[in-house]
C-alpha positions in Angstrom: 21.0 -40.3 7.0 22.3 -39.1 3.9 22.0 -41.8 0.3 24.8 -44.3 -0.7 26.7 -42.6 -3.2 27.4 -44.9 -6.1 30.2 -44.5 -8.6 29.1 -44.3 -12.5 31.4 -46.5 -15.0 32.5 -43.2 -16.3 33.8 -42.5 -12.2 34.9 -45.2 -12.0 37.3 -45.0 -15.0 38.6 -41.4 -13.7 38.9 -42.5 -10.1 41.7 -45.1 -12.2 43.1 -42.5 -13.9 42.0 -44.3 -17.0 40.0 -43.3 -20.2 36.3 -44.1 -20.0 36.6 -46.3 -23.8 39.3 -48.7 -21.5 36.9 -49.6 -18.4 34.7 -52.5 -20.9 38.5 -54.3 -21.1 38.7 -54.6 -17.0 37.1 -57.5 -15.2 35.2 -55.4 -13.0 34.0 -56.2 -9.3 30.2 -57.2 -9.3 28.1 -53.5 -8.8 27.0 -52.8 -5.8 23.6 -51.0 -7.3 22.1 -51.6 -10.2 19.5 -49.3 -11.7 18.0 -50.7 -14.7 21.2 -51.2 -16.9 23.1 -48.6 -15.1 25.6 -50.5 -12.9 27.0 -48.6 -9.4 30.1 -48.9 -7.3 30.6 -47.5 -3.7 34.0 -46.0 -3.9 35.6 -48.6 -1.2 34.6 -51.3 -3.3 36.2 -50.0 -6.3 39.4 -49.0 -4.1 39.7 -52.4 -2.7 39.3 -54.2 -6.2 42.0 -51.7 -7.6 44.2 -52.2 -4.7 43.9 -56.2 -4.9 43.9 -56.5 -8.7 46.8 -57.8 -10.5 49.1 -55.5 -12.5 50.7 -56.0 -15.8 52.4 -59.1 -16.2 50.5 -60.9 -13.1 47.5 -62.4 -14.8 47.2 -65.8 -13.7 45.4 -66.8 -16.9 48.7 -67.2 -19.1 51.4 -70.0 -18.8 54.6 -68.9 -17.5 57.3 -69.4 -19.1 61.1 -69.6 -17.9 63.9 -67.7 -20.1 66.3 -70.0 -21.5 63.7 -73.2 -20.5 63.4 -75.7 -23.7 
């Protein structure tokens, strides 16, 4: 049986199509490995997260506001 294969943050960030400096700024699923500090994602947990996340303008942590509303 071949080892888990665990996805780096750097991995992660160009799995996203993102640049490595941008992944601190994402709330990131909890790791699925942690070695020391190193934290680990398995590649369906990451492709889950991404597929589940909100996109821009969908963040449930802002009022929302109505045009033309007083």
């Amino acid at each position: 049986m071949a080892p888990s294969r665990y996805l780096s943050a750097s991995e992660v960030a160009e799995r996203l199509g993102i640049d490595r400096s941008a992944i601190s700024r994402y709330k990131m699923p909890e790791p699925d490995a942690l070695i020391g500090k190193t934290r680990g994602w398995l590649p369906e947990t990451i492709d889950e997260w991404n597929a589940n996340r909100p996109g821009p303008g969908n963040r449930s942590n802002h009022p929302r506001t109505t045009k033309g509303a007083p």
